[in-house]
C-alpha positions, 0 to 999 in steps of 0.5 A: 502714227509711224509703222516700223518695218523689220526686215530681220530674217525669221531666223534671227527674230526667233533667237531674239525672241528666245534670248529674250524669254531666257533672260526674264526666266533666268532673273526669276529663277536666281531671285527664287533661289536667292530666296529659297537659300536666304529662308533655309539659312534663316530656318537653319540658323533658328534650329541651331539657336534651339538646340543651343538653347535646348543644351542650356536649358538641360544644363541649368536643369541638372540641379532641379533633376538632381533635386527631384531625385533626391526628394523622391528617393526622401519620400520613399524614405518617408512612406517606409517610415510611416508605414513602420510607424503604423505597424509600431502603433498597431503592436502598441494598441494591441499591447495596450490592455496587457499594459493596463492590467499591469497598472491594475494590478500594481494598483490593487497590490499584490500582498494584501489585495483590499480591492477587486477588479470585476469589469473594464472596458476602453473605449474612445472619447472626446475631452473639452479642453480649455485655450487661454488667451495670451496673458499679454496687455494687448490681449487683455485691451481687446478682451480676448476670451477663452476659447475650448475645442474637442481632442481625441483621447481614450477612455478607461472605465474600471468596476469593482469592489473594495474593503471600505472607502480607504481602499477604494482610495488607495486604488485611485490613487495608485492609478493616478502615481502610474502616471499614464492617465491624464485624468483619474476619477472616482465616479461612483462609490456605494455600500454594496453586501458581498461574501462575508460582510460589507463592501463599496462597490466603486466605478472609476474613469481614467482618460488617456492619450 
């Protein structure tokens, strides 16, 4: 083991000991900002491809946008049109027992009258109706049978009284040539005594939309 002896002045060995730390703070403090200028560049050049993103995004957007816009400005328009339709269809069940006393009425006769109208009342009903199977052979191969379901339609019941039998029919069927009604039928029809003489006293349904 060999000892070193320095005999530099205590001047000189501080500025070498300072030199010394300045250069190894000096490396340290240009590799932080090398580093500190690569991240920001990074950083920046990420934000600047966003943004470019972010402009292609809103320009290939530009159809839906004006798309939507269209489709809203069509359901307003629908909304609008449905509400009046609801309106119209109100004004038309609140016209609608002032249109069947016309049909009635036609019905009866207006020169001659054989029938009178003492009663009628609406209200509404359920019909069964009857789904055929398709007339194809391979519906008929598999055996496909009929099936029925409930429709909602609305029921008109009129009571009155006519001259005889004839009249009565003369009534049903000016009922059914009125071509409203889906179904016109002659319920009941029995000998009833009424002011001057005999009469039938009849009971009709008719089934409309």
């Amino acid at each position: 083991m060999s000892n070193h002896l320095n005999l530099l002045p205590l001047i000189a060995l501080r500025r070498n000991l300072i030199w010394m730390r300045v250069r190894q703070w000096s490396f340290v403090w240009i590799m932080t900002i090398v580093t500190c200028l690569t991240v920001t560049g990074v950083q920046t050049w990420r934000v600047a491809s966003q943004h470019y993103q972010l402009s292609q995004l809103q320009v290939s957007s530009l159809p839906l946008r004006t798309t939507q816009r269209e489709l809203n400005q069509k359901l307003q328009r629908l909304a609008t049109l449905r509400s009046r339709e609801s309106m119209l269809a109100m004004l038309e069940r609140m016209e609608q027992p002032v249109q069947l006393l016309g049909i009635i009425g036609r019905s009866i006769g207006d020169e001659r009258p054989e029938v009178q109208v003492f009663d009628f009342f609406i209200s509404p009903t359920r019909v069964v109706q009857l789904i055929k199977p398709s007339e194809t052979g391979k519906d008929s191969a598999s055996g496909v049978q009929a099936t029925t379901r409930n429709i909602e339609r609305v029921q008109l019941k009129i009571d009155g009284l006519g001259i005889d039998d004839l009249a009565v029919a003369r009534f049903v069927a000016g009922l059914r040539e009125a071509g409203v009604f889906e179904t016109v039928a002659l319920k009941s029809s029995i000998r009833a005594l009424s002011f001057p003489g005999e009469s039938r006293q009849f009971s009709v349904e008719c089934v409309f939309q």
